[in-house]
N, C-alpha and C positions, 0 to 999 in steps of 0.2 A: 661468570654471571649465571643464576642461578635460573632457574625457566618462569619462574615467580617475579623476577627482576622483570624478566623481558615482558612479559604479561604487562604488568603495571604501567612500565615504560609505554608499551605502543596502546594500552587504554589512555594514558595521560595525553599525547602526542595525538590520538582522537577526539580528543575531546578537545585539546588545545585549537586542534585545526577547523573542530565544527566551532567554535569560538572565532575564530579569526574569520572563518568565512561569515559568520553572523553580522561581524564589524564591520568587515570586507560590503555586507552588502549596504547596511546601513551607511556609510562612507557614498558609496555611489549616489544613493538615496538622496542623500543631502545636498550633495554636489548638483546633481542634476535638478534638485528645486530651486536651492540658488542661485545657478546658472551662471557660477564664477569660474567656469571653464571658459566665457566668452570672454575673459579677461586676454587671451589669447587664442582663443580658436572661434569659430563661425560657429562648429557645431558641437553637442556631445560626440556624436558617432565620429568628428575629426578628431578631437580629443580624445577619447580612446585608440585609437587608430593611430594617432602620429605621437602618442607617450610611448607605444610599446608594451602596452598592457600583456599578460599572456591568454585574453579572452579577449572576443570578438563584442563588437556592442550591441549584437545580438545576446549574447550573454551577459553584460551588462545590466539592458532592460528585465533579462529575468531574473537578477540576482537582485533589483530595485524592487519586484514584483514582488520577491518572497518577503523581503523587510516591508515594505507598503501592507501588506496581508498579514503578514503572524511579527514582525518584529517589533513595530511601534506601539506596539500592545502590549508589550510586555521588558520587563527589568529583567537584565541578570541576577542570577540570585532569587528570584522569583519562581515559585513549585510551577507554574505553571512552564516558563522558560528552561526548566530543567527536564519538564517532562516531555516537550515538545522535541528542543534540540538533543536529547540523551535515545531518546525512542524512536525517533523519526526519519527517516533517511533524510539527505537535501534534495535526491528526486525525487522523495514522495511528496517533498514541500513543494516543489517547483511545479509539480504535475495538480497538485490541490489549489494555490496561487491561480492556477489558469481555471478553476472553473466558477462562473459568473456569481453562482448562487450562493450568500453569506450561510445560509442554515445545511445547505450541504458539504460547504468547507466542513462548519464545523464539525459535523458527523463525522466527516470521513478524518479530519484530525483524532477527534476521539477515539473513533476504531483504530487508525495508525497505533497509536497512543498505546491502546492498550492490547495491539499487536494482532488485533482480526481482520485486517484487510492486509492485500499484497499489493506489490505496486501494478501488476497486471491489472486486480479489480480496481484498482484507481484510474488506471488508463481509460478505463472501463465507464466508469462513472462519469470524468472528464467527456466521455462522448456523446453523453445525455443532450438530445436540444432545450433548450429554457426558451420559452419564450418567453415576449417582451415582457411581461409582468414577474414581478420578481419571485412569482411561483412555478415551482415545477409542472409540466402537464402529468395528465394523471397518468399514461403509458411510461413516460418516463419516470416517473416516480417509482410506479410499479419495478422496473428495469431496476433501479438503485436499491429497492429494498432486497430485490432476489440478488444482487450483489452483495448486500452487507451480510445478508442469511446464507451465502455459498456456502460458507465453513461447515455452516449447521447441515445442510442440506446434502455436501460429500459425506460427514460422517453417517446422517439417516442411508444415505444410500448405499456404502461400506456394510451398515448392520445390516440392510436389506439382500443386500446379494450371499453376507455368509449366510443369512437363515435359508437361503434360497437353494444355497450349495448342501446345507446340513439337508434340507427337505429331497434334494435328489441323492443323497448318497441315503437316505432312510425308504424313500423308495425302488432303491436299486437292492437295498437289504431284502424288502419285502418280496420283490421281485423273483431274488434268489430262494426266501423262502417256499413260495409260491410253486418253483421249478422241482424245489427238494420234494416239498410237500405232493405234488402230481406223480414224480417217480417212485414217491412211498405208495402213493396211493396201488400205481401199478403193479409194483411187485408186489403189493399184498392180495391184490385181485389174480396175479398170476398163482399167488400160494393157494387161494381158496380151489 
């Protein structure tokens, strides 16, 4: 098999699995609203628990979380469904799922999206307080913008330190000159 094969192969079996886990969550989703798990058990967290699942029903509830927030919104086969689950890690869903506020999900999905945030600055974002009003406070807000502008703001600081390296290695030129320039000076005073 050819290295082309393999490639193909575990992109497809990626994609296959971010699918299944999609369905996977939707499934949970449904079950726990219909609540045909009491067909047999008292609770979900027994029903998960005494089927044997290989997740806890704490994971469970966050894999309900990510469908309730980005799945029910969206069709497979749908650009938006393809750009979500093709782009987007499942912890960077699961970590955007938990924060309160709908207009900063979506931001930080868009930047996921289009690959300017990491999941560190979503952790990051995630630890924003909202209060009770469905608006950000202004500090916080502030805090979310200088996270989605980090990228901008490493590169500015990248070009700022080389000009700052070119400006000492141009002042150590000068420097040098300055030294030649005083020794010319004296041996031409010592010739006079």
């Amino acid at each position: 098999m050819q290295l082309a094969e393999y490639t193909t192969l575990i992109k497809n079996f990626c994609n296959s699995t971010k699918c299944g886990f999609f369905k996977l969550c939707e499934l949970l989703s449904r079950l726990n609203k219909s609540k045909k798990y009491k067909e047999s058990y008292n609770t979900f967290e027994e029903y998960i628990q005494q089927e044997g699942f290989e997740f806890t029903s704490r994971h469970a509830y966050n894999y309900i979380r990510i469908w309730d927030t980005f799945g029910s919104k969206l069709l497979p086969g749908d650009a938006n469904f393809v750009k979500l689950f093709h782009k987007v890690k499942i912890t960077e869903l699961l970590q955007i799922s938990n924060i309160p506020d709908r207009e900063v999900r979506e931001e930080l999905v868009e930047s996921a999206v289009k690959g300017e945030i990491t999941s560190t600055q979503i952790a990051e974002a995630k630890s924003l307080k909202v209060e009770d009003s469905p608006r950000i406070d202004i500090s916080a807000e502030r805090k979310f913008k200088l996270i989605r502008e980090f990228p901008n703001l490493v590169s500015e600081i990248t070009r700022i330190k080389e000009q700052i390296e070119i400006w000492i290695k141009k002042s150590k030129e000068f420097k040098e000159l300055d030294s030649k320039r005083a020794e010319l000076s004296e041996f031409t005073q010592k010739e006079e």
